[in-house]
N, C-alpha and C positions, 0 to 999 in steps of 0.2 A: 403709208407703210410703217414708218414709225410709231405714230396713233396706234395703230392694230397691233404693235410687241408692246407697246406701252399698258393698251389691254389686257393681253395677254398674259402679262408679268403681274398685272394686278389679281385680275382671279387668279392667277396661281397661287401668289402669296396668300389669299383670303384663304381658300381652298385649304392650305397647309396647319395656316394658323386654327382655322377648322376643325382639321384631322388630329394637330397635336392635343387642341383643347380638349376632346372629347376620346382621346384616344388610352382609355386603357387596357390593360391587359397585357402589356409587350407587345415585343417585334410583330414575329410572328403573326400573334392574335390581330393587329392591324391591317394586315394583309387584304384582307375584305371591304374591311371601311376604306382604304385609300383607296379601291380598286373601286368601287362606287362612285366615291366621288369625283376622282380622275376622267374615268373614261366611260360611267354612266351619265349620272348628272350632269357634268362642267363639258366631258368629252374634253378635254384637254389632250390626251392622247389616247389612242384608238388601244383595244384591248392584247394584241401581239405586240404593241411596243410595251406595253403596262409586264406582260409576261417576262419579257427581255431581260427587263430591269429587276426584277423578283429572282430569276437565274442569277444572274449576275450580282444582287445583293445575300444572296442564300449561299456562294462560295466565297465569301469576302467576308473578313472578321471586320467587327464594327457594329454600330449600332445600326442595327436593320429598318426602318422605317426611316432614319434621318436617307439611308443609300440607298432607298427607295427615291426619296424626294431627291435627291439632290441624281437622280437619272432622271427625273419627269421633268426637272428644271431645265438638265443640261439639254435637252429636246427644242426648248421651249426658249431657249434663249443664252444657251453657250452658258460660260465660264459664271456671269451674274446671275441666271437662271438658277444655277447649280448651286451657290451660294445662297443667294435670298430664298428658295425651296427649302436649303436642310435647316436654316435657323428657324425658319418659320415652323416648321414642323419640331425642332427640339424645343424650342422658347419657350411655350405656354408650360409643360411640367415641371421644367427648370426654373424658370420665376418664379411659381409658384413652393416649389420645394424651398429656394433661398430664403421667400416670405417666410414662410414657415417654420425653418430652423430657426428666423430673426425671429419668430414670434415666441416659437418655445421657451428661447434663453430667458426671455423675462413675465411667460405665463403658463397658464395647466397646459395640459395635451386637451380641452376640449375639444382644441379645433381639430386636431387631427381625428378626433372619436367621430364628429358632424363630416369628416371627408370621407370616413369610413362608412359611415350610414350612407349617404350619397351614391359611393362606388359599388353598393349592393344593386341599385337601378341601371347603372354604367354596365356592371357584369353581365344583369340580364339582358341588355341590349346587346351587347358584343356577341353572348353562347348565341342569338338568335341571327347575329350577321355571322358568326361562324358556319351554323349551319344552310345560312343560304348561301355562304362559298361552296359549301359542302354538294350539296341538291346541281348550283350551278356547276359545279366541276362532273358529276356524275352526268349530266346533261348534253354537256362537250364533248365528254369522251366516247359517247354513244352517236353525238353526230360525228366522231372521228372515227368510226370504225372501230374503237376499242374498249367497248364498256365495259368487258369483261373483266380484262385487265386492267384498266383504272380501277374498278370497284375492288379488285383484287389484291391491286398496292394498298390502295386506304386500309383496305381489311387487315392490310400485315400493317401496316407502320403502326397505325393502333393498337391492336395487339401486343406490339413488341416494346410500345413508350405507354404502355396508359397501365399496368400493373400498380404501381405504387396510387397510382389514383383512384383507380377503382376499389382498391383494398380500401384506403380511405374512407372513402363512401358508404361503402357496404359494411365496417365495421371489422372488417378482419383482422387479426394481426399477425398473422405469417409473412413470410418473405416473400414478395412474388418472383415467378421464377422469371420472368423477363419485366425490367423498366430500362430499356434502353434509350438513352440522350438524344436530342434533336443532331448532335452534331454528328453521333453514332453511326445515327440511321444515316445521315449524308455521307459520311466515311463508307457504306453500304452501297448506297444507289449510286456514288459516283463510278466505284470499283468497279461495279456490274455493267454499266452502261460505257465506261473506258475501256474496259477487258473485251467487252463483245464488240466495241466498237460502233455502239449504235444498232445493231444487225441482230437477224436471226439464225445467227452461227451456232450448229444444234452442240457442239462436243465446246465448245465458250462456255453454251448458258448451262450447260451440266456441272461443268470446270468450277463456274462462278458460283454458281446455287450451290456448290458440295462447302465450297470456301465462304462462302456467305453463312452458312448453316455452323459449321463449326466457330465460326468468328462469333456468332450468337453465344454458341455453349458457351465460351472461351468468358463473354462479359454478360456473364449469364447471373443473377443475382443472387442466385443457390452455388454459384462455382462449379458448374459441373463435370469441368475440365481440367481441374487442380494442378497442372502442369505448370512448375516457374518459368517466368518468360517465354509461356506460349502466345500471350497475345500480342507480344514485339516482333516475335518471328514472323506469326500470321500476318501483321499488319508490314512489317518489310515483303513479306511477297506477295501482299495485296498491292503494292505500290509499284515493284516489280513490275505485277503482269498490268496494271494499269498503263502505267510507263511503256512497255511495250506496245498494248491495245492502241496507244496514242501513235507511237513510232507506225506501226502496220498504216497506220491511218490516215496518217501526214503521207507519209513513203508513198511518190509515184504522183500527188498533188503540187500543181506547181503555185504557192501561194508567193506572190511579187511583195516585193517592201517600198509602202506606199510613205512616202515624205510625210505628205500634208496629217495625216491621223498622228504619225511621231508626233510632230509637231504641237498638236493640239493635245497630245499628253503630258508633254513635255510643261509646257503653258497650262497646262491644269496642275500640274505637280506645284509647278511654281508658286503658283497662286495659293494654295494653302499653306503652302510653307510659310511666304510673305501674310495672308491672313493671319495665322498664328502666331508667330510675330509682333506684328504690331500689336495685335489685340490684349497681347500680355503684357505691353508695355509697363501700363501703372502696376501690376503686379511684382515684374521683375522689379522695380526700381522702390516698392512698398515693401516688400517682401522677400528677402535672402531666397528662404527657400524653395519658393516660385521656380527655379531651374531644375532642383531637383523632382517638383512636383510634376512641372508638364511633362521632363523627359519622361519619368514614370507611367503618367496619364497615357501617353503616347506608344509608351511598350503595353500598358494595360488593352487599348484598343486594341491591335493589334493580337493579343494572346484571348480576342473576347468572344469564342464558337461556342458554339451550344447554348447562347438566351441568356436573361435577366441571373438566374438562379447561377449561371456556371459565371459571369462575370460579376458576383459577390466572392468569389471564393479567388477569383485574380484578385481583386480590389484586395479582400483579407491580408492576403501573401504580401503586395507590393505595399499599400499605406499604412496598416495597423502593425504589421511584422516590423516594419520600419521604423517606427512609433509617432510618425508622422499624427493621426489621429488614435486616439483610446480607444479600446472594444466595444466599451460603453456607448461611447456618444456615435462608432458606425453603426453598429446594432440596433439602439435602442432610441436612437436620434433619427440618423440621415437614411437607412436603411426602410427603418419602420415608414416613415414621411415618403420616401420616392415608391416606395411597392403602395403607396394608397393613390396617388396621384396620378394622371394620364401620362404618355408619353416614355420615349426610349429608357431604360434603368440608369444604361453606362452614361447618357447623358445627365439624366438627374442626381448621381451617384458623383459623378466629378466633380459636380459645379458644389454639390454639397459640401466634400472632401475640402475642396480649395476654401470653401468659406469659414469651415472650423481650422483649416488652417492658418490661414489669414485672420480671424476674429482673434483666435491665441497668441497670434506673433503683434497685432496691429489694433485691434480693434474694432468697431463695426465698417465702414471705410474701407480699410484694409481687406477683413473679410470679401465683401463685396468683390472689391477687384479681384482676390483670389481666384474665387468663384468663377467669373466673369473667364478669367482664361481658363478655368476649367470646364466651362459649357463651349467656351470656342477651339479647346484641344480635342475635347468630344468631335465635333461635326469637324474638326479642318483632319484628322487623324481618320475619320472614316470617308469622308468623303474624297481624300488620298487615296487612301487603299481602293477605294470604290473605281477611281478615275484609272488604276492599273491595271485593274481587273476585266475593268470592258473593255481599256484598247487590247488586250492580248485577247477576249472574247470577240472580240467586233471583225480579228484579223483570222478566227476561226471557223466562225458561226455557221459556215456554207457544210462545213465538212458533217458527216455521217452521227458521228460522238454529239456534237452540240445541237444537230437536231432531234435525236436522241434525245436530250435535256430537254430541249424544251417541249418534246411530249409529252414526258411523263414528270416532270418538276410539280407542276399542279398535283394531279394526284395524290404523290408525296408529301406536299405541301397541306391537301386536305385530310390527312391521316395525322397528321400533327395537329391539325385545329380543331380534328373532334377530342384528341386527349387535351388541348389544352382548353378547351370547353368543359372537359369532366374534374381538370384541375381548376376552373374558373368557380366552378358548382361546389367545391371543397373547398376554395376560398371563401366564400361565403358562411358557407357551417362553420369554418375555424373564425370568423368573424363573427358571427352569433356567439360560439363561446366564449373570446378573447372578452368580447363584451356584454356578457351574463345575459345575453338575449336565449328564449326558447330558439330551440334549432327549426323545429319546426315552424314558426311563425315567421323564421327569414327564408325558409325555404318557399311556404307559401309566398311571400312576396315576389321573391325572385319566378316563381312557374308564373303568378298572375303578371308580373310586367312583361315577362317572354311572350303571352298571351295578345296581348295588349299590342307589344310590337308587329305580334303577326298580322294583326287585324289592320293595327295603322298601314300597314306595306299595302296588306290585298285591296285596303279602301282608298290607298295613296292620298290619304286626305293631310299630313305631316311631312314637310322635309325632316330627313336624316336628324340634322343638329337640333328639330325642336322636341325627335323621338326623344332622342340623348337628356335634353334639358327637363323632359317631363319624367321620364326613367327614373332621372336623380332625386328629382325632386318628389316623387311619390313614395320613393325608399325613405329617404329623411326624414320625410312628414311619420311614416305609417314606424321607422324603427325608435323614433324618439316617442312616439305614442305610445310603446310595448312599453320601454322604459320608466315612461310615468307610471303605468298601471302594473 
């Protein structure tokens, strides 16, 4: 028995170490690859607990792939499962971001230009595991009776978040009239789905669709609703009738208060606290400002909904307003370094933060440790919140609302991944120009590796990570070739 968790705990961490290594794109965008190799290939866990955890990491601020892992773990082997899962999965970008920033201080940026070339082969593997989330999700919903309607949300969440991207693309420069935020659309679908209750209550879903529709105008990128504080009002009786939808919903359910789950909350809270903690040890006693740092760290997770993009502008507000780090070196340093590298942002963005804060006050040493509790206030700060999250979901799940969620959260979810597919394809081009490459010869690249991976799939003749490893390396090869010539 022990042998087989001893097992078990090893492919998981391999598994993780995996996903972080080859993971870029953001939160989000990793959704598919982890879903792969969890509970395709490894089957670690079966695909409705994989769902579970996706629910439940998609209402939780934090970095989303660590609170992924760090649900696959707690499955698989309680409290240490939970732990050794989210390092493993933040580690590889974070290491390599610290490398990095140590390498910069004392040479060019070539290295980061050869990470850049590389993550053009990574992007075309990812847009090609985006869309087969995509295909798989449409697939699901038609063996659930609902293809209509799944195909239907994807149509709108796109629609309402891929504006500014597609403008991009296509060259336009007007405003588009809708790019609404990941965290936006979530502020949306929870409303709709807590107001109705889960149900097909026809005078709800009029109710909710008329207030869903104006809440649109209201953050509408034209303004189309020019009203002051209409979108505070809207959004207090968005919360209202949510609040109520829950109340109707609960009312009349008799849900018991079970000891043992407290308990095993309670012992999960703890343990990160104590993780974090310790782990900052040489930090605090290196470094004064270490207390003001993690507390920071710790409210930055915490305020970090809407993705990679919306938690640079907390980071902004909390370290550089503070003068903690110069604009400079987050910008043009630790910024630029963790959007080229795999893995969660807010994770590589802290550990960063701490090392130029430590390197200034201490040294290289110093840095280091900063660092170090700034990758472990990452993962012990999300994987808290994470741990709140599901015992109040785990005590609800039965009810109308949460299953609800978890029918339609996918869908949702694939509406987001083909925009951040079309913004993956516009990373690219602004990386062709950044770096005087023809736009078109990286766009070829990128359609021929997407190519490439389709064919390895339907031939299955590659695992996953040697796609990944061949992706990268065929971009490197083929972008420094333009360069010479």
């Amino acid at each position: 028995m022990i042998k087989d968790r001893i097992l078990k705990i090893k492919k998981l961490l391999f598994t993780m170490l995996k996903i972080g290594t080859a993971g870029f794109g953001g939160g989000t965008a990793l959704i598919p690859i982890i879903e792969e190799e969890v509970s395709v290939n490894n089957q670690i866990i079966d695909g409705d607990e994989f769902n579970k955890d996706v629910i439940i990491a998609n209402i939780t601020p934090g970095a989303l792939p660590v609170e992924i892992a760090a649900g696959i773990g707690r499955k698989i082997s309680g409290i240490t499962g939970m732990m050794l899962a989210a390092t493993a999965m933040a580690l590889p970008g974070s290491f390599l971001t610290i490398l990095i920033l140590s390498l910069i201080n004392q040479s060019s940026h070539f290295i980061v230009s050869q990470i850049l070339f590389a993550s053009v082969g990574v992007t075309a593997y990812i847009i090609f595991m985006l869309h087969e989330y995509l295909k798989n999700t449409v697939k699901e919903c038609r063996n659930n009776n609902m293809g209509a309607i799944g195909i239907l949300f994807i149509i709108l969440v796109f629609a309402l978040t891929a504006g500014k991207e597609i403008y991009q693309l296509t060259g336009i420069k007007n405003t588009p009239v809708f790019d609404i935020s990941t965290v936006q659309i979530l502020i949306m679908a929870f409303f709709i789905i807590f107001y109705t209750n889960g149900t097909a209550y026809k005078i709800r879903l009029i109710i909710s669709a008329a207030i869903t529709v104006l809440y649109c105008l209201c953050i509408s990128e034209l303004n189309i609703i020019p009203i002051p504080y209409a979108i505070w009002i809207l959004r207090a009786f968005m919360l209202i009738l949510a609040l109520w939808g829950l109340f109707t919903g609960i009312n009349g359910q008799h849900i018991a208060f079970d000891i043992k789950p407290f308990k095993r909350f309670v012992k999960e809270e703890i343990f990160w606290f104590a993780f974090l903690l310790i782990a900052s040890i040489p930090a605090l006693i290196l470094c004064s400002e270490s207390v003001s740092f993690i507390g920071k760290g710790v409210v930055s997770v915490l305020m970090s909904f809407g993705g990679g993009d919306a938690y640079l502008a907390v980071a902004d507000g909390l370290f550089i307003d503070s003068g903690m780090v110069s604009y400079s070196d987050f910008y043009s340093k630790i910024a630029a370094v963790a959007n080229a590298l795999p893995g969660s942002i807010l994770c590589k963005i802290l550990a960063g933060v701490g090392y130029y804060i430590g390197y200034a006050r201490g040294g290289l040493f110093t840095g280091l440790c900063v660092a170090f509790s700034g990758f472990i206030c990452s993962i012990a700060a999300s994987g808290g919140t994470f741990s709140a999250v599901a015992y109040l979901y785990e005590r609800f799940e039965n009810m109308s609302i949460f299953r609800a969620l978890k029918k339609y959260i996918r869908p949702i979810v694939a509406g987001l991944l083909l925009t951040v597919s079309v913004s993956m394809l516009g990373q690219n081009i602004s990386l062709a120009q950044a770096q005087k490459c023809p736009v078109i010869y990286i766009l070829i690249i990128t359609i021929a590796i997407y190519i490439l991976n389709i064919y390895w799939r339907k031939k299955e003749t590659l695992k996953p990570v040697y796609r990944v490893l061949l992706s990268a390396a065929i971009s490197l090869a083929a972008c420094n070739l333009i360069q010479v010539f």
